[in-house]
C-alpha positions in Angstrom: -21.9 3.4 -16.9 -23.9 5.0 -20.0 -27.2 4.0 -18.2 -26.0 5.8 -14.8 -24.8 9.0 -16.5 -28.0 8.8 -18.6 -30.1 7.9 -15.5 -28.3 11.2 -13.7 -28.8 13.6 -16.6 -32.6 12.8 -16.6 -32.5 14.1 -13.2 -30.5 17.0 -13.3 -33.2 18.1 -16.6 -35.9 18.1 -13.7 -33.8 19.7 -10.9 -35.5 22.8 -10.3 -32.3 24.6 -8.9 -30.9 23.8 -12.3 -33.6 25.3 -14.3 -33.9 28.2 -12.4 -29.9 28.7 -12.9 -29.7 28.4 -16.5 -32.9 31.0 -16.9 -31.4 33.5 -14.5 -27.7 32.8 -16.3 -29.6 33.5 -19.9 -31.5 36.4 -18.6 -28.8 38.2 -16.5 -26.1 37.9 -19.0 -28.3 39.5 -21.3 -29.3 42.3 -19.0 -25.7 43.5 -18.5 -23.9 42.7 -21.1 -27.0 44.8 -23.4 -26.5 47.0 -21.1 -30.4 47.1 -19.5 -28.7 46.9 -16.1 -25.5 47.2 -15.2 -22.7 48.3 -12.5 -20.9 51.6 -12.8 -17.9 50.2 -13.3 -18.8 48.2 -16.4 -20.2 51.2 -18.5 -17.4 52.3 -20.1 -16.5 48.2 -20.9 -17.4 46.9 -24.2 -20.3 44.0 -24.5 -17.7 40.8 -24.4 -16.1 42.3 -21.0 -19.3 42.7 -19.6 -20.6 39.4 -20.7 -17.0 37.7 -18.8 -17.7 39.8 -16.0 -20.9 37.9 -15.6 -19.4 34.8 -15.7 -18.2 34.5 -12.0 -21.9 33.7 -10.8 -21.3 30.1 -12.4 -18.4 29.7 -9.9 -20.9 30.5 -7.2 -23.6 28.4 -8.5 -21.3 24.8 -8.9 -20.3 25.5 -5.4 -23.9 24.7 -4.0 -25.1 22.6 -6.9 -23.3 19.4 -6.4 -23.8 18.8 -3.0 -27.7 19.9 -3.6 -27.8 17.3 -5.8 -25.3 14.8 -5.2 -25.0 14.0 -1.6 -28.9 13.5 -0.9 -28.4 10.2 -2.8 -26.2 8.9 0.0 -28.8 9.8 2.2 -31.9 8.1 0.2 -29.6 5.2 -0.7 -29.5 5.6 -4.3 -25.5 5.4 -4.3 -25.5 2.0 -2.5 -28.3 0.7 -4.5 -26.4 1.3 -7.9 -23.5 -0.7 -5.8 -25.6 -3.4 -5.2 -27.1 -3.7 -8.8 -23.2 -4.5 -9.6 -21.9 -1.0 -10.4 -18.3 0.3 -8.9 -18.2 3.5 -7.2 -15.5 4.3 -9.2 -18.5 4.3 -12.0 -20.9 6.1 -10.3 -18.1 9.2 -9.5 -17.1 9.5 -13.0 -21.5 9.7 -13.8 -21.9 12.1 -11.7 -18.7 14.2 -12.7 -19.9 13.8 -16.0 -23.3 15.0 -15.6 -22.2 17.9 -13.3 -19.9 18.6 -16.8 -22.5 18.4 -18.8 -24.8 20.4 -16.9 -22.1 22.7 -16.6 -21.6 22.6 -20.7 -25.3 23.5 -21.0 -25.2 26.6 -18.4 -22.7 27.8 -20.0 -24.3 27.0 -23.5 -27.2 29.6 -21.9 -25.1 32.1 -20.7 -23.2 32.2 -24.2 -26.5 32.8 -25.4 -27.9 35.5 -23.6 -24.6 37.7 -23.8 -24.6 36.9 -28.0 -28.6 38.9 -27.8 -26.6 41.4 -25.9 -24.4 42.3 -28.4 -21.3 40.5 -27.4 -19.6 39.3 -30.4 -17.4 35.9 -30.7 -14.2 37.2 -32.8 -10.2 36.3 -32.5 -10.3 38.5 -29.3 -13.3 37.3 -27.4 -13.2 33.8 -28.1 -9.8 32.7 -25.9 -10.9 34.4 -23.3 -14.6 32.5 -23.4 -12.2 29.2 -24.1 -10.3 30.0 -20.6 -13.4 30.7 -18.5 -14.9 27.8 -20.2 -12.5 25.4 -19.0 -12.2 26.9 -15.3 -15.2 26.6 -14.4 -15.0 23.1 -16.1 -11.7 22.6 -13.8 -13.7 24.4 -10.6 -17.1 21.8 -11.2 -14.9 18.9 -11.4 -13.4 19.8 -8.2 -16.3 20.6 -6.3 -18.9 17.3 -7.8 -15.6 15.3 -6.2 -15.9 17.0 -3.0 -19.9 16.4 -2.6 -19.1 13.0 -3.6 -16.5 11.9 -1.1 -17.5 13.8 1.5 -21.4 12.6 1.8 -22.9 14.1 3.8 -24.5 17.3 2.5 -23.9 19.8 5.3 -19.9 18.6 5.3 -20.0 19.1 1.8 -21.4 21.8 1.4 -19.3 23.8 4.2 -16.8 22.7 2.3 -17.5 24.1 -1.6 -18.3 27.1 0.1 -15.3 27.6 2.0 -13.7 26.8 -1.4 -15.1 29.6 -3.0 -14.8 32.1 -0.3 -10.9 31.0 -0.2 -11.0 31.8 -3.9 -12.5 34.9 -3.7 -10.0 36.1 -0.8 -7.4 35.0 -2.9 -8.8 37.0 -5.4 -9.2 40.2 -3.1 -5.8 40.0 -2.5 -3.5 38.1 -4.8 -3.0 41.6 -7.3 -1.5 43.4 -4.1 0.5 40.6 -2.9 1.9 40.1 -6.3 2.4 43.6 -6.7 5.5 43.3 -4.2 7.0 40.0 -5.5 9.2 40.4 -8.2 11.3 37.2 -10.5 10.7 33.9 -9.4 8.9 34.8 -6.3 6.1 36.5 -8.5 6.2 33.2 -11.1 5.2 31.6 -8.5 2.6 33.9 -7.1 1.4 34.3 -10.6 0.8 30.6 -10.8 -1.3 30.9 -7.8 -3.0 32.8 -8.7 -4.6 31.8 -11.7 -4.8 28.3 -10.4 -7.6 29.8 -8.9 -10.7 30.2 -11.7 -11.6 33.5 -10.0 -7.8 34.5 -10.5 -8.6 33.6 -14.2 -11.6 35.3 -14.6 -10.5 38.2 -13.1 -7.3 39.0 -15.4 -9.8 38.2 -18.4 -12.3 41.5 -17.1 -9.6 44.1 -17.5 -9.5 44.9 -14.6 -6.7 43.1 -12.9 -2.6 44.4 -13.6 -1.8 42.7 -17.4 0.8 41.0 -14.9 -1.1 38.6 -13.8 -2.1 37.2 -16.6 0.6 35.0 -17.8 -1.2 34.2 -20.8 -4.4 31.6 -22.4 -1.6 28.1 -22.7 -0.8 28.3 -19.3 -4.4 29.5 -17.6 -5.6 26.7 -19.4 -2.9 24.4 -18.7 -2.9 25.3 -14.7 -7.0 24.2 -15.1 -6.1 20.9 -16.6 -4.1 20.3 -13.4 -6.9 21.2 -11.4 -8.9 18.1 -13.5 -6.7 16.0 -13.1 -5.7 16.4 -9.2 -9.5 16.6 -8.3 -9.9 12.9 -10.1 -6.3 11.0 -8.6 -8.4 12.2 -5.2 -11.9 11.0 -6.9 -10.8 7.7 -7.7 -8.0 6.8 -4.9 -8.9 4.1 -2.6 -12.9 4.6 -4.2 -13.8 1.1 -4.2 -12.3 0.2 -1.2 -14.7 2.7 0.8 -17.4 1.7 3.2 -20.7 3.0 2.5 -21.4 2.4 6.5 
């Protein structure tokens, strides 16, 4: 499996939608969070909220990237060719999760990096909050590189990582009024909901959402694990049973 994720990384380091994403992520982040351009809204924040506020374009960016790049290789027969040279699917899914990981590692690496030249600073308050965006959008690529993959065809797939994030960004738009009527367990569970969501997450870490909402970095972090796991029990069930036909 080294040679496929290998093989898949060498091809992602090409993909022109991937280059252009980590420039614009580098370049943008360092526009706002310095402060060169920026929303109304954000110019009373200080550089590290600006430079989180930023980070929702990544959500928008792993919803097309994987079917871009994933599901053309059902369509060229890469997928069944890696079958036939002996591999499992099983294999070839956790590759390309892997690579879609790393690739999202290495966006995020740039974006770290142009918010830093902006004059965001990593310090005890920053840094959870970087850790909890880090590992939704990890939780949010896993989920959508598993959808490309099982779904195969590209137009499928990508109706479908798309509806994703518009469901998570209507959840977004109105989870803090919904929860602003629930009270005891009825708003536990709302809360959970909520962040479940990586937008949810992102949003409570920009200030901007009620303090409510946030029930804290253990269990945003915790609730994004979840999201790992659940998106690989559906990755892997009934995988090598599946007809490439």
């Amino acid at each position: 499996m080294k040679n496929l994720y290998k093989a898949t990384m060498y091809r992602i380091f090409k993909n022109i939608y991937f280059i252009g994403g980590c420039v614009i992520a580098l370049v943008v982040t360092l526009a706002i969070t310095g402060g060169f351009y920026t929303f109304p809204f954000l110019m009373e924040k200080n550089e590290e909220i600006r430079m989180v506020f930023v980070g929702a374009a990544m959500v928008l960016f792993f919803s097309m990237f994987p079917p871009l790049f994933i599901n053309p290789d059902y369509a060229d027969g890469c997928i069944r060719n890696r079958i036939i040279a002996g591999y499992s699917q099983k294999q070839v899914y956790v590759s390309h999760v892997l690579a879609q990981l790393s690739a999202m590692a290495i966006m995020f690496l740039c974006y770290l990096t142009g918010g830093i030249i902006g004059g965001a600073s990593l310090n005890a308050s920053s840094t959870p909050a970087i850790l909890i965006l880090f590992v939704g959008v990890m939780a949010y690529t896993v989920l959508t590189a598993t959808a490309a993959f099982r779904l195969r065809k590209i137009i499928t797939s990508m109706l479908t990582t798309m509806i994703l994030f518009n469901l998570c960004f209507n959840m977004l738009l109105f989870g803090n009024a919904i929860l602003s009527m629930l009270k005891d367990t009825a708003f536990r569970i709302g809360e959970v909901i909520y962040n479940i969501n990586v937008l949810g997450q992102w949003f409570s870490l920009t200030g901007f959402a009620d303090d409510g909402v946030n029930p804290g970095a253990g269990i945003q972090i915790l609730l994004s694990l979840i999201v790992i796991v659940a998106a690989l029990v559906w990755g892997m069930s009934g995988l090598d049973k599946r007809d490439l036909n």
